[in-house]
C-alpha positions as CSV (number, residue, x, y, z in Angstrom):
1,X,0.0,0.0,0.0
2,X,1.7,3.5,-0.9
3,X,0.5,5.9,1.5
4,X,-1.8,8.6,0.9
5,X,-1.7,12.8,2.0
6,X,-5.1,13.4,3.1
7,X,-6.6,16.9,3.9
8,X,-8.7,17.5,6.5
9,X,-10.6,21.1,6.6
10,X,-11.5,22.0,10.0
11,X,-11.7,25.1,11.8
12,X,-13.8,25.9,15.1
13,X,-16.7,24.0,16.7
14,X,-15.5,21.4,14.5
15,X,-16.7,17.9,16.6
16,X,-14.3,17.0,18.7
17,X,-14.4,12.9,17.9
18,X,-14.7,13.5,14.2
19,X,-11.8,15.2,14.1
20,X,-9.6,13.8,16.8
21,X,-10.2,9.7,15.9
22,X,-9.8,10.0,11.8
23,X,-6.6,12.0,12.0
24,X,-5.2,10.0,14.4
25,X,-6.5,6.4,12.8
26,X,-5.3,7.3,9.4
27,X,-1.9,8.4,10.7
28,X,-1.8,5.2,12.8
29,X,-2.3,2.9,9.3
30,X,0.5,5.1,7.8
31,X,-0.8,8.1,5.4
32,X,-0.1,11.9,6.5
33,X,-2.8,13.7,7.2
34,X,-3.0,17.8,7.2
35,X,-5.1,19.1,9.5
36,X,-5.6,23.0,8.1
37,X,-8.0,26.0,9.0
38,X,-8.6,29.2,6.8
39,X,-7.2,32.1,8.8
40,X,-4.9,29.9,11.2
41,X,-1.1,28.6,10.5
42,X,0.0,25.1,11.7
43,X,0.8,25.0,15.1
44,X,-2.3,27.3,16.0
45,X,-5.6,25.2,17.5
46,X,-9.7,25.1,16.8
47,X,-11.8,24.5,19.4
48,X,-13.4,21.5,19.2
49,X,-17.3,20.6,20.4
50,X,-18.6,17.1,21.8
51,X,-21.6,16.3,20.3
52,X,-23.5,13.9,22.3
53,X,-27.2,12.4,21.3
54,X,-29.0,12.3,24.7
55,X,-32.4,12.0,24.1
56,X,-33.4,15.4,23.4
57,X,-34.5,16.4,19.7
58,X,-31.0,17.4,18.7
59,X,-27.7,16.9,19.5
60,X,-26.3,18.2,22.6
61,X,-23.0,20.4,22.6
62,X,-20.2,20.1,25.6
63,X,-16.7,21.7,25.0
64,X,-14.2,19.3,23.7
65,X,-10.3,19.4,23.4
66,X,-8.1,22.0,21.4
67,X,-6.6,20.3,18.2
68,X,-3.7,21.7,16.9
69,X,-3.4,22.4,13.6
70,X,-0.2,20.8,11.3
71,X,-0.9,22.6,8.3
72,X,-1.2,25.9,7.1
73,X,-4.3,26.7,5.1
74,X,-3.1,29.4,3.0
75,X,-0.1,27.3,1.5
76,X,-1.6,23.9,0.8
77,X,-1.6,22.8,-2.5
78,X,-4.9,20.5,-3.0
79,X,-3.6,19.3,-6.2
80,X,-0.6,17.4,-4.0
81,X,-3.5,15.9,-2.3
82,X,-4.8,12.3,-2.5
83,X,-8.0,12.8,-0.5
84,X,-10.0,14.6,1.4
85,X,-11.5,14.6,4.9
86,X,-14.4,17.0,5.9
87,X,-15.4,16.5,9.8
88,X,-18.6,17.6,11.2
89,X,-20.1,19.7,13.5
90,X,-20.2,23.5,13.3
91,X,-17.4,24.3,11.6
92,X,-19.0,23.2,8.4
93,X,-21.6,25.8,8.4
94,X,-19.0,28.6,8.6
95,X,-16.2,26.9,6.6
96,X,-18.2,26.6,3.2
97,X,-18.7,30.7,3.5
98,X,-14.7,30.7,2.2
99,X,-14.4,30.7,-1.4
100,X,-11.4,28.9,-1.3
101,X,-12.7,26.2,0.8
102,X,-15.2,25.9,-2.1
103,X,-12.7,25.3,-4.9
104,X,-10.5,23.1,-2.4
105,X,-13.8,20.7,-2.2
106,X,-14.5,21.4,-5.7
107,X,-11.0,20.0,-6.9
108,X,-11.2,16.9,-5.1
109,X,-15.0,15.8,-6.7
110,X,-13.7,17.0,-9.8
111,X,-10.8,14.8,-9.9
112,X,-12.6,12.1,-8.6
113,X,-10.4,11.4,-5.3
114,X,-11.4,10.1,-2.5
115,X,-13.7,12.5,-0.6
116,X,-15.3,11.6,3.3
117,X,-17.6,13.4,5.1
118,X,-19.6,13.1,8.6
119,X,-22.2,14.1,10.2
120,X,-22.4,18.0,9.0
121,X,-19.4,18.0,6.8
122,X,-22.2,17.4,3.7
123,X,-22.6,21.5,4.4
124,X,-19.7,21.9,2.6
125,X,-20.1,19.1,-0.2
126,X,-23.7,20.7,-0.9
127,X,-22.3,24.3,-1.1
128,X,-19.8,23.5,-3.4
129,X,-22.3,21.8,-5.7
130,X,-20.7,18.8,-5.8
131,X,-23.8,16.6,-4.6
132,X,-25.8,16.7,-8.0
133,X,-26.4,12.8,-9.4
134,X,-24.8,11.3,-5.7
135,X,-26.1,10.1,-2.7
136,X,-25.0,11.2,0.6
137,X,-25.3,10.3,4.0
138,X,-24.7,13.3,6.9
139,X,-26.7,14.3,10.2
140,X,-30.1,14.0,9.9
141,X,-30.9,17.9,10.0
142,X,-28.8,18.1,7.2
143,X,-30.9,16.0,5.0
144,X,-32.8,19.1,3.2
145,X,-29.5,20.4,2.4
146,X,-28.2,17.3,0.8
147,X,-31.7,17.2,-1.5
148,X,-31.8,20.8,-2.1
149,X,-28.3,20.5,-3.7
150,X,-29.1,17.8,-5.9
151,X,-28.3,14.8,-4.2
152,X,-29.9,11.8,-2.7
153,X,-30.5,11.3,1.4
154,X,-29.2,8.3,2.2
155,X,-31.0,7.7,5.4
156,X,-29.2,5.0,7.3
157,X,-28.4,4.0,11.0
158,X,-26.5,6.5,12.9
159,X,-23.6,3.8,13.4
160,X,-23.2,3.0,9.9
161,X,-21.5,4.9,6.6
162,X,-22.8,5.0,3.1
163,X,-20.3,4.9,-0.3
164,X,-20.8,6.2,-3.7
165,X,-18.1,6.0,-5.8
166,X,-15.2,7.9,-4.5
167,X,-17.7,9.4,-1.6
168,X,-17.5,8.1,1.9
169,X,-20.6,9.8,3.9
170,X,-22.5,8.8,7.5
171,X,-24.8,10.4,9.8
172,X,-22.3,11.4,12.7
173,X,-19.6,9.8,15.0
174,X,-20.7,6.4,16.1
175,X,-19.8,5.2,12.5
176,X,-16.5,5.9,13.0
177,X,-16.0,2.1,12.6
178,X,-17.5,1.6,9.3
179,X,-16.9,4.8,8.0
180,X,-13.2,4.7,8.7
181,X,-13.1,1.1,7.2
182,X,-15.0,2.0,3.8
183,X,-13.2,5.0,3.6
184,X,-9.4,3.3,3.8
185,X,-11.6,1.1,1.2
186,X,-11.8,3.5,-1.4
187,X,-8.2,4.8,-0.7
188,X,-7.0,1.4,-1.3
189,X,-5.4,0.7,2.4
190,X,-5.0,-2.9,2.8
191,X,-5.0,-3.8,6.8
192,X,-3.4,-7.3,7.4
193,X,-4.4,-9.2,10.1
């Protein structure tokens, strides 16, 4: 297996499992990962959020950790990019307000490289139009989004992920398991046991 260079696009409020547990598994199985923010450098830290599904009708929101950034947003390259991972929570919402971030996301779909996504991070596949003709997983409240762009709901259990084609897409953190696994899938990481 050669190892891939992923991006990850994060900034604050991002959700503080789906950011921490994918960086840190895909650098475990050996790729390099780039954690990057508009507006921050590497070194600098997002805040992260905890969302946790207790019952009420929505997610509820606890402070997480501070992640530190390892890559600066303003000098990444995309096209020296394999893939691309978009975490959820808040961050999403405000991220896919940056033009660049739009073209970033944009030049991964358009190149047909591996793209995954969680929870809210279909915000930012939806805004950059990239979700016409596909079917897409995310959080539930994202669901009109994911239509009004063009795409197709996939409405599945909150512990499972969803692929089409090159796109890896599930509902929110507790399908960290099989989204993880589908995603290393489609990047072509073999894992022997």
């Amino acid at each position: 297996m050669a190892a891939k260079k992923i991006l990850m696009l994060t900034g604050d409020y991002t959700e503080d499992y789906e950011t921490m547990v994918p960086f840190q598994a895909l650098l475990m199985v050996g790729h390099t990962v780039h954690a990057a923010c508009p507006g921050k450098k590497a070194g600098e830290q997002v805040r992260t959020a905890i969302h946790d599904f207790e019952g009420d009708q929505t997610y509820s929101e606890k402070p997480g950790h501070n992640f530190t950034l390892n890559a600066t947003f303003d000098e990444i390259d995309v096209a020296s990019y394999d893939a691309l991972l978009i975490p959820g929570g808040r961050a999403p919402e405000y991220l896919r307000l940056n033009p660049k971030v739009i073209a970033a996301v944009q030049h991964f779909a358009s190149a047909n490289k591996p793209i995954a996504a969680v929870c809210h991070g279909a915000q930012l596949l939806s805004a950059a139009g990239v979700l016409a003709g596909r079917s897409c997983s995310a959080y539930p409240a994202c669901a009109p989004e994911v239509k009004l762009a063009g795409g197709s709901y996939a409405d599945i259990p909150v512990d499972q992920a969803h692929v089409d084609g090159n796109l890896v897409t599930a509902p929110a953190w507790p399908a960290h398991p099989d989204w993880l696994a589908k995603f290393l899938q489609v990047l072509g990481t073999r894992i022997e046991l």
